[in-house]
OpenMM code with the backbone's topology and positions (N, CA, C; nanometers):
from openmm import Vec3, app, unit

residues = "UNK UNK UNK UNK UNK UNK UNK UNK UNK UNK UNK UNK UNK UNK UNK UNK UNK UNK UNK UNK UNK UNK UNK UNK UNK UNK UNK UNK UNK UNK UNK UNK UNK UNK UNK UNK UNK UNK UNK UNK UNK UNK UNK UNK UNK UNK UNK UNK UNK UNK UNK UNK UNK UNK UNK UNK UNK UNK UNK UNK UNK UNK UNK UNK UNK UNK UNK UNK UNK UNK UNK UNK UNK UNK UNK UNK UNK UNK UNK UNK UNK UNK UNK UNK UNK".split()
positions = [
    Vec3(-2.9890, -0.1142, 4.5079),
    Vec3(-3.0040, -0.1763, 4.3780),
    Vec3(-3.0068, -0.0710, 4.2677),
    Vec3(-3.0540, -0.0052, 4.2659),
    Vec3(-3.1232, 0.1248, 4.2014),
    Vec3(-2.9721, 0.2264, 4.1585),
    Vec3(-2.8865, 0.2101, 4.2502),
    Vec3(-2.7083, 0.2942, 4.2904),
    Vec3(-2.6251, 0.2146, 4.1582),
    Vec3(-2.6336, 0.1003, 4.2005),
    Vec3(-2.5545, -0.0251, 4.1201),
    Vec3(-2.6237, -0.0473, 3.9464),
    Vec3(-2.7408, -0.0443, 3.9763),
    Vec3(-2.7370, -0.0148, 3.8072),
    Vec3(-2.7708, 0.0825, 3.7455),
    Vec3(-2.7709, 0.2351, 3.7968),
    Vec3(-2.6785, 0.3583, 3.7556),
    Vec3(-2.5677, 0.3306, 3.6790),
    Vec3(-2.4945, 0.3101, 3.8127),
    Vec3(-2.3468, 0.2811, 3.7901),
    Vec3(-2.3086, 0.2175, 3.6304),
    Vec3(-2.3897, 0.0845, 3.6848),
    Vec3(-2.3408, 0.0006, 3.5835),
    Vec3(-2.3636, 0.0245, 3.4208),
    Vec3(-2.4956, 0.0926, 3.4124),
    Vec3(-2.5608, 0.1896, 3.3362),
    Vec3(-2.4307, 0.2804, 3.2840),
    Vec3(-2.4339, 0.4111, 3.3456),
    Vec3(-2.2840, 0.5079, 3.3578),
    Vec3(-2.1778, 0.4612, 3.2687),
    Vec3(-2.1355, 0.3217, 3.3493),
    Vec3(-1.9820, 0.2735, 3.2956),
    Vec3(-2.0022, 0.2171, 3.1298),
    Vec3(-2.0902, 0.1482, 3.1223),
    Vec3(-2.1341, 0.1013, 2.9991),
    Vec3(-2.1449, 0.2574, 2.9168),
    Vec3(-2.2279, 0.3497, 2.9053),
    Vec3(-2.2013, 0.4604, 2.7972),
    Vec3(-2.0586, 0.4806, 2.7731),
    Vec3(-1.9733, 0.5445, 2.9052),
    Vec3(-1.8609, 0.5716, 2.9297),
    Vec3(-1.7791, 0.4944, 2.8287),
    Vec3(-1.8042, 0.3528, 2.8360),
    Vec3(-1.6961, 0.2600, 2.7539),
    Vec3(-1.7643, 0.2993, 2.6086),
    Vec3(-1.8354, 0.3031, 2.5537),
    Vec3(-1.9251, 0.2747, 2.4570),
    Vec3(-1.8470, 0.3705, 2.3872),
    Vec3(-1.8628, 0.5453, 2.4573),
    Vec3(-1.8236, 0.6526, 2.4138),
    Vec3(-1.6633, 0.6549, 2.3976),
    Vec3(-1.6136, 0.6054, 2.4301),
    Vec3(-1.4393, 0.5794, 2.4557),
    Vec3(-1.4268, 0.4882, 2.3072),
    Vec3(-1.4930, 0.3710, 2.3084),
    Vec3(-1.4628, 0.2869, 2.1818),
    Vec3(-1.4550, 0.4285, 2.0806),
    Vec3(-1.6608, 0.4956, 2.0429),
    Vec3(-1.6201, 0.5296, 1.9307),
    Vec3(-1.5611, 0.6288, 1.8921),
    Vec3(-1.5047, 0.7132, 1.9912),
    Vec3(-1.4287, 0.8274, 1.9630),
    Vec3(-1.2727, 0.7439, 1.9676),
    Vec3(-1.2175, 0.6263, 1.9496),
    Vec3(-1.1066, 0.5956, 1.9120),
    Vec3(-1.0844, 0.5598, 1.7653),
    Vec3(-1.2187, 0.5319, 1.7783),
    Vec3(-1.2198, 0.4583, 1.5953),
    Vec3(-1.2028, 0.6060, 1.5020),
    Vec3(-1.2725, 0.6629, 1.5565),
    Vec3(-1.2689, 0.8178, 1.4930),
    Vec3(-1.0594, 0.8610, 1.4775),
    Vec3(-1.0141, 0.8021, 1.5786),
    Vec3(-0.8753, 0.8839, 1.5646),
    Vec3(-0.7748, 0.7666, 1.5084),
    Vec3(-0.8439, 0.6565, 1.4591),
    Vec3(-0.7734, 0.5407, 1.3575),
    Vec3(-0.8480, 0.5900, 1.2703),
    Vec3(-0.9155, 0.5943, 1.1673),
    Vec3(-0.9906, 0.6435, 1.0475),
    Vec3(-0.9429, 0.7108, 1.0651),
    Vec3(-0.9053, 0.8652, 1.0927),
    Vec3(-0.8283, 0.9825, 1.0438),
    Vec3(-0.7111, 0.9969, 0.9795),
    Vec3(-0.6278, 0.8886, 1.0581),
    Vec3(-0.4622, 0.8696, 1.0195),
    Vec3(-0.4784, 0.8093, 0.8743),
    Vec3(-0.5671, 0.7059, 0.8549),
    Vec3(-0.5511, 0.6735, 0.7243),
    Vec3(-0.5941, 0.7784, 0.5595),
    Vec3(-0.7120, 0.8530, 0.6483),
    Vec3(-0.7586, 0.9838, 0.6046),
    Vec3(-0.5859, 1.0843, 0.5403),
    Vec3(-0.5389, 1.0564, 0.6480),
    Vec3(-0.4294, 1.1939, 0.6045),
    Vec3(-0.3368, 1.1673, 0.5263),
    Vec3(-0.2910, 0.9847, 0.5455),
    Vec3(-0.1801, 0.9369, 0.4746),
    Vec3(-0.2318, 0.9593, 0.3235),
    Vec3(-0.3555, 0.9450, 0.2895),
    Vec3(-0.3989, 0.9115, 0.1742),
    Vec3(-0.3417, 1.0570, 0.0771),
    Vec3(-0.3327, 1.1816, 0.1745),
    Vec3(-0.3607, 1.2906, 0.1266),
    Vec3(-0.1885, 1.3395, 0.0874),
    Vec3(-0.0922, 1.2535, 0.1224),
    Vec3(0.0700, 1.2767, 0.1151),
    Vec3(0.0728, 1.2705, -0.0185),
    Vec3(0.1605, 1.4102, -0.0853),
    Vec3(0.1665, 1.3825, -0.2132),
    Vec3(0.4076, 1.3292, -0.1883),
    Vec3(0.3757, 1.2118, -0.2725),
    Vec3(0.5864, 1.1783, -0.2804),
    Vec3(0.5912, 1.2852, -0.4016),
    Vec3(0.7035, 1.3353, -0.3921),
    Vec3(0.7236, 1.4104, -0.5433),
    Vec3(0.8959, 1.3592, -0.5323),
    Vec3(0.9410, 1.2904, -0.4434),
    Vec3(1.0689, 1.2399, -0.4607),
    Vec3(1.0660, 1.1115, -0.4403),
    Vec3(1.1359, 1.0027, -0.5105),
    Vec3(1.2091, 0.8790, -0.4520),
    Vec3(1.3559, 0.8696, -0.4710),
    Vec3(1.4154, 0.8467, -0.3802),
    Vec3(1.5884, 0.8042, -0.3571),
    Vec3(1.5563, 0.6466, -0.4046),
    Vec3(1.7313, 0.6581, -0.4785),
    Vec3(1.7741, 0.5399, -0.5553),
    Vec3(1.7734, 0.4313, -0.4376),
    Vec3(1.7739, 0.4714, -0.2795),
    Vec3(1.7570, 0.4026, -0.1986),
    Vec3(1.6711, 0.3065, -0.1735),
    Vec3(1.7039, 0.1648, -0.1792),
    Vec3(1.5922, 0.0613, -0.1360),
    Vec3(1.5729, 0.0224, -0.0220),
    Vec3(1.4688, -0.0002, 0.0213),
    Vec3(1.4055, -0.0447, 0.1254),
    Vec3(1.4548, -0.2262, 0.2146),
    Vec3(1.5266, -0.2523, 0.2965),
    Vec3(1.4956, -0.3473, 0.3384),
    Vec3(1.5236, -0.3476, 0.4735),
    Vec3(1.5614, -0.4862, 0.5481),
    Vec3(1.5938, -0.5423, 0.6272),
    Vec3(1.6862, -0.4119, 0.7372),
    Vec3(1.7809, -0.3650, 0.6724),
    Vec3(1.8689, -0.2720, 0.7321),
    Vec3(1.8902, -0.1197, 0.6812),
    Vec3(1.7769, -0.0861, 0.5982),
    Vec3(1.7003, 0.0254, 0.5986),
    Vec3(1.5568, 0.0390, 0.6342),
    Vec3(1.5249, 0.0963, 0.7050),
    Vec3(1.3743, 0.0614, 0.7400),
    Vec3(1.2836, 0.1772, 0.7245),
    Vec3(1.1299, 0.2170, 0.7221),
    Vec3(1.0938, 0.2857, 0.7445),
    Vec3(1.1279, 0.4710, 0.7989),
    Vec3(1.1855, 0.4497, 0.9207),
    Vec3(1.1934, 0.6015, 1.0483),
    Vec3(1.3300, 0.6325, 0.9988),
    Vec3(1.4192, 0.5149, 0.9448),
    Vec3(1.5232, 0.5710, 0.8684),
    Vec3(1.5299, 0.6402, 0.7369),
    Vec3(1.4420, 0.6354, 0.6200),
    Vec3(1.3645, 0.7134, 0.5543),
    Vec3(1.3183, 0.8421, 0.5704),
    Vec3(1.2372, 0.8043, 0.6886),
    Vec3(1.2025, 0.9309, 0.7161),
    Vec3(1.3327, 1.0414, 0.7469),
    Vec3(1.3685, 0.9949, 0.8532),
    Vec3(1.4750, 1.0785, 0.8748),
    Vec3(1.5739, 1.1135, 0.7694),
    Vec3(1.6080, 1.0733, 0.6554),
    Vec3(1.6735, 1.0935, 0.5664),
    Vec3(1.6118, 1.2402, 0.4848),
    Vec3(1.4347, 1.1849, 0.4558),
    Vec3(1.3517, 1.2770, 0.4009),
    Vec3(1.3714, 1.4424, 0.5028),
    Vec3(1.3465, 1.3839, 0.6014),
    Vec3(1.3614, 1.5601, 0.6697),
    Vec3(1.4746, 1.6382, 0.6600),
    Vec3(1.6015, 1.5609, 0.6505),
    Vec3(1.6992, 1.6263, 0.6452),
    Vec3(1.7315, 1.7102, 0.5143),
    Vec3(1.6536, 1.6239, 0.4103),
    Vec3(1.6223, 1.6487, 0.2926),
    Vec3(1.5888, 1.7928, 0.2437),
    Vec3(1.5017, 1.8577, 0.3777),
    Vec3(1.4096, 1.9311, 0.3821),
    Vec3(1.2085, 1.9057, 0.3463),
    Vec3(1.1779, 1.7711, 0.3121),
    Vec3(1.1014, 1.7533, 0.2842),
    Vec3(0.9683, 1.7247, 0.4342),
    Vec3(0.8764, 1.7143, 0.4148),
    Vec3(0.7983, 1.6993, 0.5740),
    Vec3(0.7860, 1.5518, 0.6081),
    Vec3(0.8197, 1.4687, 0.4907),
    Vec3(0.7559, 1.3189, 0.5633),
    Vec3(0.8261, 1.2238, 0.4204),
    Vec3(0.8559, 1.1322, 0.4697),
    Vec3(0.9378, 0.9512, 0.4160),
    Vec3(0.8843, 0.8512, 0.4697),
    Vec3(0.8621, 0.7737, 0.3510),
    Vec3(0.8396, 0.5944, 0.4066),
    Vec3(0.8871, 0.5348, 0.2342),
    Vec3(0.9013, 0.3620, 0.2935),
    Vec3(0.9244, 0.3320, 0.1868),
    Vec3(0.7829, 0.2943, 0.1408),
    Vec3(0.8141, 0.2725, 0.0280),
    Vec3(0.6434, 0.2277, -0.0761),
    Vec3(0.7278, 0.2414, -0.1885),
    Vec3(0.6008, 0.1639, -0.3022),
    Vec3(0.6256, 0.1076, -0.3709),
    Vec3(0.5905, 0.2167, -0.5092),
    Vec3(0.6983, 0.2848, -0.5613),
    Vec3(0.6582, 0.4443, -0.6112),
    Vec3(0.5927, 0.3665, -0.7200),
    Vec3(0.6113, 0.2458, -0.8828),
    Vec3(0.5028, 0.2089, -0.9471),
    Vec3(0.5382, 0.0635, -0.9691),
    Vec3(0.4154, 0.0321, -1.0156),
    Vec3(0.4392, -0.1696, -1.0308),
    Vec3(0.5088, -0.2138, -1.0380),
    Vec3(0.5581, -0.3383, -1.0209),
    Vec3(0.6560, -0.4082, -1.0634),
    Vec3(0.7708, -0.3220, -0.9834),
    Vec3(0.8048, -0.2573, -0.9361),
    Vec3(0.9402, -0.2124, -0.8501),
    Vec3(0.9291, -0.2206, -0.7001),
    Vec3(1.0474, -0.2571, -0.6419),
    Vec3(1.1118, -0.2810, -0.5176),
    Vec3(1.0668, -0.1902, -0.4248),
    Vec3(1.0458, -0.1766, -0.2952),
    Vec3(1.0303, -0.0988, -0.2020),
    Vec3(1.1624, 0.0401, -0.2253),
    Vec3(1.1093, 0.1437, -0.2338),
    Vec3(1.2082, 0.2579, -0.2216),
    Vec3(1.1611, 0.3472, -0.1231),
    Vec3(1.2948, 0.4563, -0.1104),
    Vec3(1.2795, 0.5850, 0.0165),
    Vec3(1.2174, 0.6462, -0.0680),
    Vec3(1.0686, 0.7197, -0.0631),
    Vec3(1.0372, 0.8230, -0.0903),
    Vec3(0.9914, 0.9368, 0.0091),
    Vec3(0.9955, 1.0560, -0.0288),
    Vec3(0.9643, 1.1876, 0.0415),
    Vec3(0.8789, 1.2755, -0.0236),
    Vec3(0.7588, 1.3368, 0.0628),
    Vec3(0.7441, 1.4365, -0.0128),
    Vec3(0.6077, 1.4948, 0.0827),
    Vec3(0.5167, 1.5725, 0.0892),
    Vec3(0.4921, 1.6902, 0.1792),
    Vec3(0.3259, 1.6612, 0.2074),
    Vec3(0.3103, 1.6804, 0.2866),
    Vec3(0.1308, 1.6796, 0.3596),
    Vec3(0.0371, 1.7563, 0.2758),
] * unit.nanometer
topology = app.Topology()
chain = topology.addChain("A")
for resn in residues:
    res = topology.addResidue(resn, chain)
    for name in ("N", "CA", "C"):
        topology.addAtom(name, app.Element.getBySymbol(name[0]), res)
């Protein structure tokens, strides 16, 4: 009896500790995005058959470190922007 709720004891931290060191590595990513400065947007718009990783990839070739589309100010359309960590 005494073996089994060790155990069961054990597995429970184990999970506990697993949750919050994941939450830790979702909170970070949003941490870093926040920190991207765009200093470019392409006349390129964003949709259906431009997407995201295609952006990006446009941006690197660019020479720049990182692309997504967003919305560079109010009132305007999704565009490719690029610009560095």
């Amino acid at each position: 009896m005494a073996k089994t709720q060790n155990l069961v004891i054990f597995s429970l931290v184990v999970i506990l500790a697993a949750t919050m060191f994941n939450t830790n590595i979702l909170v970070s990513g949003v941490e870093h995005e926040n920190k991207i400065k765009y200093t470019y947007c392409a006349k390129t718009l964003c949709s259906d058959s431009y997407l995201p990783h295609m952006c990006f990839f446009d941006c690197t070739t660019k020479g720049f470190e990182t692309g997504t589309c967003i919305v560079p100010t109010p009132n305007t359309p999704l565009r490719c922007c690029c610009g560095t960590l």
